[in-house]
C-alpha angles and dihedrals in degrees: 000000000000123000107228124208103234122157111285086231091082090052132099128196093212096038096046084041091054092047087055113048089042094056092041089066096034108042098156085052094229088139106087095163115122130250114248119215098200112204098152113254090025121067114187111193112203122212110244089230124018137122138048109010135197101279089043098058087038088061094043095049084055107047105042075043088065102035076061094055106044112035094150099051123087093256113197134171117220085224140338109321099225120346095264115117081205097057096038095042088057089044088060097043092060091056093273110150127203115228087190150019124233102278101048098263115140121264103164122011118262085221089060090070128088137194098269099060121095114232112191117206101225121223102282095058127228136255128273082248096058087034085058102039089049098050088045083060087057099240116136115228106171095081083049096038108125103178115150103260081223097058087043080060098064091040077058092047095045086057085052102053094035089063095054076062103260125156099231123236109197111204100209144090121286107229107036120100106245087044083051094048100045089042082051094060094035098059095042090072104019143013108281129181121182127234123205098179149353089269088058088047090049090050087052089049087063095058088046083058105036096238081122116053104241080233091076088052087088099053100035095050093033106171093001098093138074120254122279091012115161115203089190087070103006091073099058093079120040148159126176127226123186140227092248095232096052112111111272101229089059096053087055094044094058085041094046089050102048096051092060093048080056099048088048096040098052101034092238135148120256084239085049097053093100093080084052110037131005129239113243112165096122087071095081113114105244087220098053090045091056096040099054085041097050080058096051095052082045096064092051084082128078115256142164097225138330126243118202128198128211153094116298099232090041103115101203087058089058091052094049081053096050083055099052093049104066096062103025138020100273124199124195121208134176093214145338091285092073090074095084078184150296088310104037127041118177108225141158128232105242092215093046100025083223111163096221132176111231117202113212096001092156105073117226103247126134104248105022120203120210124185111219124193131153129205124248097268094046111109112238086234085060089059091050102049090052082056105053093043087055083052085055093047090047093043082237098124092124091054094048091055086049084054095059102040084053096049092038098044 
């Protein structure tokens, strides 16, 4: 795989060196076990996969590429370029602007650029409408574009199936980028309807089955379909994409689900179900996969608690998060900042989004065992200095040091 050029700031000796030497003697990457960091009374467990992935240090080798080049041009970003506060703060601090926020709502005019400024597409992608405004202002975006070649990828997939004549399901959130830019180019060219959830795919399935009358469409997916659907005749034909970060297992299950509404709703054979409802597998992200896998075979080992690294807003972190939850207190922090000390962390919820202060959250076990894991868009450098504040904490700072010179020899 490529080598990207990303500040060597993000970067960490033992973690780089871990990653490695782990995938020199697994190359087909069957070993999901975790790497322990042995320091005596703290254990750190390693995730087997976890942290920048392919489409995040594409992005980041674009875009500090084109800060270089051009240190004389109004650079701007049509959003955050990944959902990391560490990336996007050193964006800032090199002149970069934000034309949005997050959620598409306007930060600086469109009709304030000029040709001559350079616009970068961050990682998610955008939708067909921002693509044409700004070309109509005459600003070039395709040198600049920083879409994740693997959500491109589903928006290829969606134009497949739609022109074997599919009504589209997005399985994302609505109002995140990456689910507004893939419901964009679905509905462009097919009727498309998002899904958040398996609740919301349960409620679709009504309306396959009629158990819900297609009148009520309107009003239960209101602002989450594409103009003129008709659930009476859209929802014969379906395949369902994917917002790339969703858990996996979600994804399949809606899948899963509505595929099975299909085959008893229409009589058909499970071998019969194409002419019903596409198959779309081939949409989930390989570094989601592997990350969220990487998690599952984690908690197989015993361990005292999980920490887990990653932008607040970064939607595969939460779902790292949602996984650890349900075997170990799991705490999710931004940064190692968030550990106040070896009584207090700082950490959100991941369902509320609440920002919570949380009193003797390392047990008092000798040794104890921590999970560690970061989301997509979390620098290497971030992991380790979570690590080496929990060494403080432990009084293990010699053993640490040990850690690395054994790893980086």
């Amino acid at each position: 795989m490529k080598q990207f050029k990303v500040p060597p700031t993000y970067r960490s000796p033992l973690i780089s060196a871990i990653k490695q030497r782990r995938k020199e003697v697994d190359k087909l990457k069957k070993d999901f076990t975790p790497t322990r960091l042995d320091m005596g009374p703290l254990q750190i467990l390693l995730a087997r996969h976890f942290g920048f992935c392919y489409g995040v240090e594409n992005a980041i080798e674009i875009a500090f590429e084109t800060i270089r080049k051009h240190p004389n041009k109004r650079l701007y970003l049509l959003s955050e370029m990944i959902h990391n506060p560490q990336v996007n703060a050193d964006l800032t601090a090199l002149g970069v602007q934000f034309l949005q926020d997050t959620r598409g709502n306007q930060l600086i005019d469109f009709d304030t650029l000029s040709p001559d400024d350079i616009v970068m597409i961050p990682a998610f992608g955008t939708t067909l409408a921002i693509e044409a405004q700004l070309a109509a202002n005459g600003i070039p975006t395709a040198e600049y574009n920083t879409t994740c070649p693997f959500v491109e990828k589903v928006w290829n997939r969606g134009e497949q199936i739609a022109a074997k004549g599919y009504t589209i399901v997005v399985h994302g959130k609505p109002t995140h980028e990456e689910t507004r830019a893939t419901f964009s180019r679905a509905a462009a060219i097919t009727p498309t309807v998002v899904v958040n959830d398996i609740r919301e795919a349960q409620i679709l399935g009504e309306f396959i089955t009629g158990k819900r009358p297609a009148t009520d469409f309107d009003k239960v997916f209101a602002g989450h379909f594409s103009a003129g659907f008709d659930a009476k005749k859209d929802l014969a034909k379906i395949g369902v994409i994917n917002q790339t970060t969703q858990l996996s297992s979600d994804t399949q299950a809606i899948a899963d689900y509505l595929k099975q509404i299909i085959i008893q709703h229409y009589q058909v054979a499970p071998h019969q179900v194409a002419d019903h409802f596409a198959d779309t597998r081939d949409t989930l992200c390989y570094a989601t996969n592997d990350n969220q896998t990487a998690v599952q075979h984690m908690l197989l080992t015993p361990a005292d608690l999980a920490i887990v690294i990653g932008g607040y807003n970064s939607s595969n972190s939460s779902h790292l998060v949602e996984l650890c939850e349900h075997k170990l207190p799991t705490w999710f922090i931004d940064s190692a900042d968030r550990l106040l000390s070896h009584l207090q962390i700082e950490h959100r919820r991941w369902d509320t989004k609440e920002l919570m202060i949380k009193e003797g959250y390392l047990p008092a076990n000798n040794p104890t065992s921590i999970l560690i894991t970061s989301g997509a868009s979390c620098p290497d450098a971030v992991v380790e200095s979570v690590i080496r504040k929990l060494a403080v904490f432990y009084q293990v700072e010699p053993a640490f040091e040990q850690v690395i010179q054994a790893w980086c020899s």
